[in-house]
C-alpha positions as CSV (number, residue, x, y, z in Angstrom):
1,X,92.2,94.1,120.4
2,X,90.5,97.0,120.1
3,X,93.4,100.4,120.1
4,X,93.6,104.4,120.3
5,X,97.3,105.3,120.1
6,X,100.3,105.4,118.8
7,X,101.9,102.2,116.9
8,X,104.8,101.6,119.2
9,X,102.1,100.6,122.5
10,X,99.9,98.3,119.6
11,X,102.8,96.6,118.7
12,X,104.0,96.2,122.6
13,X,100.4,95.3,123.2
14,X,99.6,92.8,120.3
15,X,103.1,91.1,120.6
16,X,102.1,90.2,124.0
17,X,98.9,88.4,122.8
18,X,100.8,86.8,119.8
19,X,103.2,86.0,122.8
20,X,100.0,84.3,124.4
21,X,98.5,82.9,122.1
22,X,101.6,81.5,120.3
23,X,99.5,82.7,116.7
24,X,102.2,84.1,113.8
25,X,101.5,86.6,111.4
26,X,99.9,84.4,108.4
27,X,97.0,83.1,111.2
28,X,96.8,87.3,112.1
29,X,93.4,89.1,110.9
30,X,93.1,93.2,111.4
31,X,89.7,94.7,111.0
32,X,91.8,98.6,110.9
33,X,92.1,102.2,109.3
34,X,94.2,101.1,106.7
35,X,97.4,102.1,108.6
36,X,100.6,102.1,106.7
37,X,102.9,100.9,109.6
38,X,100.0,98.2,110.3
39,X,101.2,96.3,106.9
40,X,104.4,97.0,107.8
41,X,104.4,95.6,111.0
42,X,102.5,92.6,110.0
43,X,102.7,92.1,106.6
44,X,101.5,88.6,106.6
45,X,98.6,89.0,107.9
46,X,95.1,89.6,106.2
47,X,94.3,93.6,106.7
48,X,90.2,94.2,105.9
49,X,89.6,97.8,106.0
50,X,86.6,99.2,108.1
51,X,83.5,100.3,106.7
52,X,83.5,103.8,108.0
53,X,86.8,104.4,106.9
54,X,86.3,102.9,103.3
55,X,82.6,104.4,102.7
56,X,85.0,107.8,103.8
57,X,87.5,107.3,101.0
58,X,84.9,105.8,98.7
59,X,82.5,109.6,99.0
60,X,86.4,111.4,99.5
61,X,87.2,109.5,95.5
62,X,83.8,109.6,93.9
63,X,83.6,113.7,94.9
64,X,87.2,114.1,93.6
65,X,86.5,112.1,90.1
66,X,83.1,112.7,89.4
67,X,83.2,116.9,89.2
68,X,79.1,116.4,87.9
69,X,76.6,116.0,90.5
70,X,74.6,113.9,88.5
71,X,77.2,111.3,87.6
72,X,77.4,111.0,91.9
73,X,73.6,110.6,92.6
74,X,73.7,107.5,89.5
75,X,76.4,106.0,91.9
76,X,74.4,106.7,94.6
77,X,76.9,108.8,96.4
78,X,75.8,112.7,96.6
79,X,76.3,113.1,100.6
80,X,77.7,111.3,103.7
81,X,74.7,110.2,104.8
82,X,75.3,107.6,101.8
83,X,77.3,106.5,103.0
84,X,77.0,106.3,106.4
């Protein structure tokens, strides 16, 4: 169920489905942002974090650690477009 908003209408939302579907959290699989309240909310369930958000904090980590731009560009990460 794809969502833009705030957590209290995803939960309203996906507790409908669950509702539905009759699934429980341990059967639950959210491709996501990496939300804090998600794992909160469903902590049972299997969280896999997107790839545009992980390649984001993957070039946000290696820029941070790696202060040399030739230790980056051995990793492969010296730009966004790396990534992306």
């Amino acid at each position: 169920m794809p969502h833009l908003g705030d957590c209290r209408a995803f939960r309203e939302r996906m507790e409908n489905l669950i509702d539905t579907y009759g699934a429980s959290a341990e059967q639950l699989v959210f491709i996501s942002d990496g939300a804090i309240w998600r794992k909160d909310a469903y902590s049972g369930a299997v969280s896999i974090l997107d790839y545009f958000n992980e390649a984001e904090h993957l070039y946000e980590f290696v820029n941070a650690y790696f202060k040399n731009k030739e230790q980056r560009e051995v990793l492969g990460v010296n730009s966004r477009k790396v990534c992306y």
